[in-house]
N, C-alpha and C positions, 0 to 999 in steps of 0.2 A: 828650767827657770820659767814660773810665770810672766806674763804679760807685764805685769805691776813690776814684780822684781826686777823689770830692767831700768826701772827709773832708780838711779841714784843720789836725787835728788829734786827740790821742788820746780826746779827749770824744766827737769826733765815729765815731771807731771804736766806743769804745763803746756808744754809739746802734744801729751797727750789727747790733752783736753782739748785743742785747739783742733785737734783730728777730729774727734770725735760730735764737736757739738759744729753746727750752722753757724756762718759767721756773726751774723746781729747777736747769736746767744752770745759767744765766744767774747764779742766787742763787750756787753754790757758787765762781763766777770774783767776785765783783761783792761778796760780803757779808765781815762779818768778827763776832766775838764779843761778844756783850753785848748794849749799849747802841750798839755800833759807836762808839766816842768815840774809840778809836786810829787806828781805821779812816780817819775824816774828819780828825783830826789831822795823821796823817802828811803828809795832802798840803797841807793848809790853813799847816804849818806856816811851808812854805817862804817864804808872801809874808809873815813876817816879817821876812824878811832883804831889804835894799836891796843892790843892785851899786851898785860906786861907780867910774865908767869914769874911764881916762885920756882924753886929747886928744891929736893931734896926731903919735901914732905911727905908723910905717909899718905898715899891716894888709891889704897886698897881699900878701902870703903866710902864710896862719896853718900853725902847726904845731899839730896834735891829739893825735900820736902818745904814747902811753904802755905802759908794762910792769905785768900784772897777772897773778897765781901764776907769773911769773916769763917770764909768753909778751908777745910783741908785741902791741899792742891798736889798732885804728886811731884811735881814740879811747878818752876813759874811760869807756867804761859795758862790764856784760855783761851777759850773759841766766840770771836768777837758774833757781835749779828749778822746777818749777812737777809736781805729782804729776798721773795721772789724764788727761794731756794726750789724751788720744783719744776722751776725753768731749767735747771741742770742736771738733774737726774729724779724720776720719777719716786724714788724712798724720799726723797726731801730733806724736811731738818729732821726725822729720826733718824736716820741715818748716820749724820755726823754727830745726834749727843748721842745714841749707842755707840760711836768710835769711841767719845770723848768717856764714857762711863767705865770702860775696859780701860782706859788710861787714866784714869785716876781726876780726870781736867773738869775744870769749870764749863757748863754751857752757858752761850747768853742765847735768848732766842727773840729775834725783829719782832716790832711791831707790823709789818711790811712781811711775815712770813706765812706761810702757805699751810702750816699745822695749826690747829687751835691750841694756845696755851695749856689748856685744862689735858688736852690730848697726851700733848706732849709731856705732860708731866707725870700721867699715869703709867708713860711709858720708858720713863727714864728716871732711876732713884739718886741719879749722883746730883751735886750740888749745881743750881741754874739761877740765870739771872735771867729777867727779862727787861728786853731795852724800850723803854718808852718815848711820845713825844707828848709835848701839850697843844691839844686841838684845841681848832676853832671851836670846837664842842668841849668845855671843861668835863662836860658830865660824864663824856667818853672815856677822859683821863682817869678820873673818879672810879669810874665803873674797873679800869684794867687795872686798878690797886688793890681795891676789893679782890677781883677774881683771882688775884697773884698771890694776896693772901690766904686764901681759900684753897687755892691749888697746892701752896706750900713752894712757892719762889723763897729763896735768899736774898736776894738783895735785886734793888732796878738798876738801869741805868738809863739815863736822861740826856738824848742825843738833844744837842742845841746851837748845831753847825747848818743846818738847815731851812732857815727862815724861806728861801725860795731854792730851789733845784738846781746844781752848777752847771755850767753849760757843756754836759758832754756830749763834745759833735760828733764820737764814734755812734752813739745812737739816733742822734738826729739823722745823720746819714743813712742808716739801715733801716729807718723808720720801726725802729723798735716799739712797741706796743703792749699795753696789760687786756685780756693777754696776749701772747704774740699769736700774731697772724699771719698768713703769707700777702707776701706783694710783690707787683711786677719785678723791683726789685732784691728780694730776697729770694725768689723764687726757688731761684738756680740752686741755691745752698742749701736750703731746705730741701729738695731730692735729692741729692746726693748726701745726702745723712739721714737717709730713710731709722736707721736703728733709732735716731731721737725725734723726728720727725712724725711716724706714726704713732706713739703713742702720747706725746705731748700734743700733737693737733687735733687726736681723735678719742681720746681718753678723756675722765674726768672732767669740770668743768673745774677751767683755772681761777682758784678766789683768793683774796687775800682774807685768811681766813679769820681774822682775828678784830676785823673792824665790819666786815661785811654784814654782819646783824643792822649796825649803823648808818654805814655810810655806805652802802651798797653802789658805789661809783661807778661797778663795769657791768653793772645789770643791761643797760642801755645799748651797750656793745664797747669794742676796745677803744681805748683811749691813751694815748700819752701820756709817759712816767710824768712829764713835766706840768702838763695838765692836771695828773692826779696831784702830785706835791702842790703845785697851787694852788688846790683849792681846800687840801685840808687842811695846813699847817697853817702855824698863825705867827707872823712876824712884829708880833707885839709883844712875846713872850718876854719877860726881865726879871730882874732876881726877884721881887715878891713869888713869882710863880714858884721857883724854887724853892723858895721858903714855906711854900704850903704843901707842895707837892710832899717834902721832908716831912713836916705835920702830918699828913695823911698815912704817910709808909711807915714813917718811924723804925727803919732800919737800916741795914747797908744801902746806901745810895753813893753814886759814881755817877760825876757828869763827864758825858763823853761829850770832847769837841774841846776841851780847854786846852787854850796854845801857850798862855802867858802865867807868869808868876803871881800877877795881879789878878788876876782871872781866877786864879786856884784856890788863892788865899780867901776872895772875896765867896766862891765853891764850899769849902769849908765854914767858912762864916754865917753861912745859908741854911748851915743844917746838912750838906754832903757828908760822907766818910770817906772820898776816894774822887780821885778825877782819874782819866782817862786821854790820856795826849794824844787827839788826834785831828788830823784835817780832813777826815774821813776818808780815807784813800787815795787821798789824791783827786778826789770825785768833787769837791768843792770850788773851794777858792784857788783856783791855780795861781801860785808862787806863796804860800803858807810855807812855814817851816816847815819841815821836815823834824816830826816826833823826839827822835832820838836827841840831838840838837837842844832841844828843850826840858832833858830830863832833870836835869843838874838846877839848875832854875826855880825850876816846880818845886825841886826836893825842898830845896833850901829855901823857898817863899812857906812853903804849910809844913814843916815841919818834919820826925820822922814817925806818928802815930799814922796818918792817912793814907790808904793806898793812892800808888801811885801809877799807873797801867801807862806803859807804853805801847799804841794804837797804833800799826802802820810799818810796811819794810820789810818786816820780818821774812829771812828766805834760808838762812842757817841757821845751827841750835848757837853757832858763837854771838849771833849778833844778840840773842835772848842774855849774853851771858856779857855783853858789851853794857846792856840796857841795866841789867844788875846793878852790876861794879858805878853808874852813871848815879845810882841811886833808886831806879824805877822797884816798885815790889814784884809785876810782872808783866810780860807781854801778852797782846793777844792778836791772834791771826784772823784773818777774813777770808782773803784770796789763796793763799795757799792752802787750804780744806775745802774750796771750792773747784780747784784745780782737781785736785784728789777726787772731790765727789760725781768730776764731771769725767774724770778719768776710769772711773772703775767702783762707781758708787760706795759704799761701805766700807770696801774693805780695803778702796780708793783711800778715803778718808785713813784709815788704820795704820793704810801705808807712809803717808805722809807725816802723819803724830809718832809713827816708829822713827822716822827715819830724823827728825826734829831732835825728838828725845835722844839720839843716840851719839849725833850730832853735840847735842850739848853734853854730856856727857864727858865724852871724847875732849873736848875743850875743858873744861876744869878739870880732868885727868893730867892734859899736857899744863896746864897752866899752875900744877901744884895746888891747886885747891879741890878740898876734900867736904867742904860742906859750903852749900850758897851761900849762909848766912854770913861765912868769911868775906866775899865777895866785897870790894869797900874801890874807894877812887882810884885809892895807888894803883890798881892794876889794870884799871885803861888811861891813855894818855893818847891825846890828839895828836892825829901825824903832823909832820912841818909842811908846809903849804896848806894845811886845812885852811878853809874860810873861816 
């Protein structure tokens, strides 16, 4: 049995991962803001909810298939953005949309990531989204719709959970940096993880690659996530932006960050096709709901035309299948394919979307359903002492 093949699951990746990378890497995949109370939330939430299987159905052929920003999905999950990916494994984000293109999934890819758009999509033919924000530079935003068009993106998505950086003190502690550097106190971790350590500290020059034409922030030398969010994003953003940004793309658009029914509604109204429930990992607002929590809500504020993505938690194929029956169109992961990517690069990731897939599966198997699209409220129901 390989290496990978002992993970049986995505705890067990993260184990992995947690071996293999220096701690400050480790803390900025792994941590979230505050108290961490959203953080442990989001996923904790899930085993509120019971599945409630049928009997007796034929479940010799399940159907999985589903439609998400408008593309084919072999299932419903995607691969949310995730920034910075080349801090975890030197393939970066090719590497997890080659997972995701073998498996039939949506990619999104950060505006915060380390491959240029255009790159990435010469290098990947399966269906990708790219997740945007609106700068202080409107012209900036302008320019990444053009080029999204031009490279042949399906649909954006429009993070708008981030008006200033949440306070994550696992990085303030490590003095985490773009891009990372060593320091008196890092030191120690970074030698003793020579395998990630030489070739991230002496390799390539770390960029973000997809704004740096722009806003070339770390020219000057490294600087602080909190520093850099600072100073680009604009916390004046409100639904006119929205409403033009939709005008400008004129296709699938998904606003990721939206918690409330009213929020969703007002999403749609704006010219969206799709929100995206998330508090962004837990990396935000510490004590935001937790995703799942608010599926049911959303559905029934916009309706059942617009997708509806459950952001956040995800750690089995059942809770994908929780999020379903809740009413969500699909989930999508962040940390769990980051885990993967930091465990065992590529095939890290591969391992993780198998064992997901197989996962969910397995659960509509036992639950008597034979195709997601069954999938309806009767059959999750909150346990008793839920909050």
């Amino acid at each position: 049995m390989t290496r990978l093949g002992r993970a049986n699951n995505v705890a067990d990746l993260r184990l992995m991962a947690r071996r293999r990378l220096p701690r400050p890497i480790f803390d900025y995949i792994d941590g979230g803001a505050d108290d961490e109370v959203s953080l442990r939330r989001n996923v904790t939430a899930f085993a509120d909810y019971e599945i409630v299987p049928d009997v007796l159905n034929d479940v010799s052929d399940i159907r999985t298939e589903t439609s998400i920003f408008g593309q084919p999905s072999r299932w419903p999950l995607m691969l949310s953005p995730t920034g910075l990916t080349r801090m975890f494994h030197g393939q970066a984000e090719l590497a997890v949309a080659r997972a995701a293109a073998r498996h039939g999934l949506l990619y999104s890819l950060s505006t915060m990531g380390t491959t240029r758009l255009e790159d990435l999509a010469q290098a990947f033919a399966g269906p990708k989204v790219f997740q945007i924000y609106i700068f202080k530079d409107r012209g900036l935003t302008a320019e990444f719709v053009a080029r999204c068009r031009e490279a042949g993106y399906h649909g954006l998505a429009l993070t708008v959970d981030t008006p200033v950086a949440g306070n994550r003190e696992r990085d303030r502690v490590s003095g985490l940096s773009l891009p990372p550097k060593l320091t008196l106190r890092s030191l120690l971790s970074f030698a003793l993880h020579p395998s990630w350590s030489l070739p991230a500290l002496t390799g390539s020059r770390f960029d973000l690659a997809n704004v740096s034409h722009r806003i070339d922030a770390l020219a000057s030398g490294p600087m602080s996530l909190f520093d850099y969010i600072g100073g680009q994003f604009d916390r004046s953003v409100g639904w006119r932006d929205v409403e033009w940004l939709a005008r400008e793309w004129n296709g699938p658009l998904a606003i990721k960050g939206v918690m409330t029914p009213e929020d969703a509604r007002r999403s749609i109204a704006s010219g969206a096709t799709g929100v995206m429930i998330s508090n962004h990992g837990g990396r935000q607002l510490d004590g935001a709901p937790a995703p799942i929590d608010q599926i049911e809500a959303v559905r029934h504020a916009v309706g059942d035309a617009p997708d509806v993505i459950c952001d956040g938690g995800i750690r089995r194929g059942s809770d994908v299948v929780k999020a379903i029956a809740l009413g969500a169109t699909a989930c999508s992961i962040g940390r769990p394919y980051l885990y993967g990517l930091a465990a065992g690069g590529e095939p890290g990731v591969d391992h993780l979307l198998t064992l997901l897939r197989t996962e969910f599966e397995r659960t509509l198997t036992l639950a008597g359903i034979n195709d997601v699209a069954a999938l309806s409220r009767r059959h999750v129901r909150r346990t008793r002492g839920a909050g």
